[in-house]
C-alpha positions in Angstrom: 0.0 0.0 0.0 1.7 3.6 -1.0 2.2 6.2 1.1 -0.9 7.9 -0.7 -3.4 4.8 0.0 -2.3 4.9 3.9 -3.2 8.2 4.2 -6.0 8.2 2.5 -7.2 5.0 4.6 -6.8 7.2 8.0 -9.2 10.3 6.4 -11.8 7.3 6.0 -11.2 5.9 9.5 -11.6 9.4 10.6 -14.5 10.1 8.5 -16.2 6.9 9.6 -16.3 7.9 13.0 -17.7 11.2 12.2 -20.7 9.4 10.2 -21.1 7.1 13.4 -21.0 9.3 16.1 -24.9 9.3 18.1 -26.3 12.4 17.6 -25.1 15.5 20.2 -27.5 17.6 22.8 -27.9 20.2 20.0 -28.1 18.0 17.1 -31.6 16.3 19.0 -32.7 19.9 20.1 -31.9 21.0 16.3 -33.9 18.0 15.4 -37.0 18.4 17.3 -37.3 22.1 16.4 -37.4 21.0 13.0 -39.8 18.5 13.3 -42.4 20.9 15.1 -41.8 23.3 11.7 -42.1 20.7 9.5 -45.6 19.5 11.7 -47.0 23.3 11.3 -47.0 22.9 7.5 -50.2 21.4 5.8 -49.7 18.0 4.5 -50.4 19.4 0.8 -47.6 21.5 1.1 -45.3 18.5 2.1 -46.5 16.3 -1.0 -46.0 19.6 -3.2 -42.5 19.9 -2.1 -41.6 16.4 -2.4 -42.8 16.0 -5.8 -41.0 18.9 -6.7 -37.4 18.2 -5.7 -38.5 14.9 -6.9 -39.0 15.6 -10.2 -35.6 17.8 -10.7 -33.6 15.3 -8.9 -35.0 12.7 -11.4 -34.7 15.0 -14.6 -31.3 15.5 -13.5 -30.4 11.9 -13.1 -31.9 11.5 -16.1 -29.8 13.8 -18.0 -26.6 13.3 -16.0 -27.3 9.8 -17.2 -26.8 10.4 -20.8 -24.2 13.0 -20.6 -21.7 11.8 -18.3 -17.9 10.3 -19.0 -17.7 6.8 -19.3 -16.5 5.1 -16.2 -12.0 5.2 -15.9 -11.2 1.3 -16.0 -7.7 2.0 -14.8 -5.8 4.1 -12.7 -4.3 4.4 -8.8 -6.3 6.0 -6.2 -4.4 8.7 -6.2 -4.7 9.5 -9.9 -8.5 9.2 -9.3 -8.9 11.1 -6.6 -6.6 13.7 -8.4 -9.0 14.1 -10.7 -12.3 14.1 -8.5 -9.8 17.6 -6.9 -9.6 18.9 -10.6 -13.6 18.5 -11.0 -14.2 19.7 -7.4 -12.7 23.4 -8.4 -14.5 23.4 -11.7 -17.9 22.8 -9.9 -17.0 24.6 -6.2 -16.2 27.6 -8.3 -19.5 28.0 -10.1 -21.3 27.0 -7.5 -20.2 29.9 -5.2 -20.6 32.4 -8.8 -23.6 31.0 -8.6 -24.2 31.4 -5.2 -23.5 35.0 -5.1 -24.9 36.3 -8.5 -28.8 34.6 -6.8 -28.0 36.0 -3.5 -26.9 39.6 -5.0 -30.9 39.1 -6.5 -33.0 39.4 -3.4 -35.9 36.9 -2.8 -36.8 36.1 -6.1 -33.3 34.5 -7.2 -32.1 33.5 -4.1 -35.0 30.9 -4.3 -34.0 29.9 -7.6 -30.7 29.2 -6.0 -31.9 25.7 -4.5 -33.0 23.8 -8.3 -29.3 24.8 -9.7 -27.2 24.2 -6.8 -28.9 20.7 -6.2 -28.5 20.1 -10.2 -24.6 20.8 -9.7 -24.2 18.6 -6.8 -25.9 15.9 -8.7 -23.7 16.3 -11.9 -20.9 16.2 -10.0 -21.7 13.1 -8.2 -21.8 11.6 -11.8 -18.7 12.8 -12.4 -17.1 11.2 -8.7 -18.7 7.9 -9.7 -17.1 7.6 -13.3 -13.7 8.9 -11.7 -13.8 6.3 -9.6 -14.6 3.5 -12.1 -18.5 3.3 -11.6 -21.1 3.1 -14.0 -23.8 5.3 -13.6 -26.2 3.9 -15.8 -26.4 1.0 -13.4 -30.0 2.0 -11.7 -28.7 1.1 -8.4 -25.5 3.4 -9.2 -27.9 5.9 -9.2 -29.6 4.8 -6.2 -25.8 5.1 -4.7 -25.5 8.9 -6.0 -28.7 9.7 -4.2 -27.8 7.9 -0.5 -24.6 9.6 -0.8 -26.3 12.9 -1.4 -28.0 12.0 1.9 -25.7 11.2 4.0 -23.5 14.5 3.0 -27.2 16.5 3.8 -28.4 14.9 6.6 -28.6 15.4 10.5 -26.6 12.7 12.8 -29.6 11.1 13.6 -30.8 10.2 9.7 -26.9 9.9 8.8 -26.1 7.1 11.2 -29.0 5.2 9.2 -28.1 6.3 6.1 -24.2 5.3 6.3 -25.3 2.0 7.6 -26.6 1.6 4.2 -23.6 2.8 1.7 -21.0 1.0 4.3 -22.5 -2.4 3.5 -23.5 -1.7 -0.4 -23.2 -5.0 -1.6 -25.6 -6.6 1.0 -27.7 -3.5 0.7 -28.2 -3.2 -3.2 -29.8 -6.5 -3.1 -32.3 -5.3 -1.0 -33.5 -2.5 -3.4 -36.9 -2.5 -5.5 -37.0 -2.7 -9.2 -39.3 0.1 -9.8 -37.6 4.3 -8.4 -41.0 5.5 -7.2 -40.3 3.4 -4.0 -37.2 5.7 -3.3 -38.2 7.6 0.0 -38.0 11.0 -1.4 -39.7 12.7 1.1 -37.3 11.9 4.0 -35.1 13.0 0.8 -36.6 16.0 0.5 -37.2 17.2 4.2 -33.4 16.1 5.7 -31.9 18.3 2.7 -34.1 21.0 2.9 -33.5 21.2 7.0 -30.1 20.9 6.4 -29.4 23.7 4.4 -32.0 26.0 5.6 -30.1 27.6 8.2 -27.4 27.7 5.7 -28.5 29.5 3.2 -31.7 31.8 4.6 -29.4 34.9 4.9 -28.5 34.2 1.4 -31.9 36.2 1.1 -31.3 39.1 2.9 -30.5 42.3 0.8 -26.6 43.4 0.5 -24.8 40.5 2.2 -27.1 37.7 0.1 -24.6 37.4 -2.2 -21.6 36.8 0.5 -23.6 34.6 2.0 -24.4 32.6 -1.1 -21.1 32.4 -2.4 -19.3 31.0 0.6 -22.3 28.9 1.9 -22.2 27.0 -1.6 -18.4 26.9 -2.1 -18.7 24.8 1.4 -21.7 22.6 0.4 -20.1 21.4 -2.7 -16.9 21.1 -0.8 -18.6 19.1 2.1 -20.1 17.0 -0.5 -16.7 16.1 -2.3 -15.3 15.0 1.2 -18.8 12.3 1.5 -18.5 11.3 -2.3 -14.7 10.6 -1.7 -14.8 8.2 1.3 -17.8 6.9 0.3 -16.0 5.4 -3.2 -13.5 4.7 -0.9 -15.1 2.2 1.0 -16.6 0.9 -2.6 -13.1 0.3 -3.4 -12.3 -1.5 -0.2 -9.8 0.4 1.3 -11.6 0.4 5.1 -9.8 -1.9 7.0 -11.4 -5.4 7.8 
């Protein structure tokens, strides 16, 4: 094992705590607060949102789908991961331009911030996979993409569930149904959108919305790179036994 592989084998070890740890005081408090909120919206609102976010997340799979780079048969993990760095500026950098040009608009385009930032984190999750030699064509690929979207957006308490799931893949995948409808998309739906509310609500406040929106989406995508990269890592085996 190189130099390169060991250390990357103790960022996982370290990482894998993190996704294990139970859930802290606040992070149950946090939790609670946003169940109540989420309890004081009508349940037509709730079905609205969720078939929303789950109709761009499919129309972006969809696309990524037939877009994306073939999957890299060869290569060390370090040339991989070199390149998952390369594609993480591309993306981190238009997501904070992104960021800051919808936050600089007020109300009205910082709410169109949340279709293109989730349609960048999803392309670039096509673009981890294929960098790391998986096909995302494969319907339970895509499945992947999606729990590892979760477990970068989630509180502790769904992401100890959640990581459960992606660290035992193989057993998992078998479990899954044939047909994507029976995807949960509403726990989808309400973990991301909890997550990142706190995040990114004074992206709509006049004159520092577009601060705000820039560095709260440079760190998303990067927190996201950091959950694609050890979960592929784990894919490729490098946890140790």
């Amino acid at each position: 094992m190189s130099t390169y592989e060991e250390q990357a084998k103790e960022e996982l070890r370290q990482w894998q705590q993190r996704m294990q740890r139970a859930p802290s005081y606040l992070n149950r408090f946090a939790r609670q607060i946003q169940i109540r909120l989420n309890n004081l919206l009508p349940e037509k609102v709730h079905q609205a949102i969720t078939a929303a976010i789950k109709q761009m997340v499919r129309g972006v799979l969809l696309g990524s789908r037939y877009t994306s780079r073939r999957p890299v048969a060869e290569g060390t993990l370090q040339a991989r991961e070199d390149a998952v760095r390369r594609h993480l500026q591309y993306y981190r950098t238009t997501a904070a331009a992104e960021g800051a040009v919808t936050g600089a608009g007020g109300i009205l385009l910082g709410l169109a911030d949340f279709p293109l930032l989730l349609g960048l984190k999803l392309k670039f999750l096509f673009e981890v996979a294929a960098l790391y030699g998986f096909d995302a064509h494969d319907y339970t690929e895509r499945l992947y993409l999606l729990h590892v979207f979760q477990l970068a957006f989630s509180s502790q308490h769904s992401r100890n569930e959640v990581y459960r799931r992606v660290a035992d893949w193989a057993a998992y995948r078998q479990t899954l149904p044939t047909d994507p409808q029976a995807f949960d998309w509403r726990t989808f739906q309400q973990e991301y959108r909890d997550y990142i509310d706190l995040a990114k609500l004074a992206q709509l406040v006049p004159v520092i919305g577009a601060a705000v929106g820039a560095v709260a989406n440079y760190k998303l995508m990067q927190q996201l790179s950091t959950t694609a990269m050890n979960c592929y890592r784990l894919r490729l085996g490098l946890a140790a036994a």
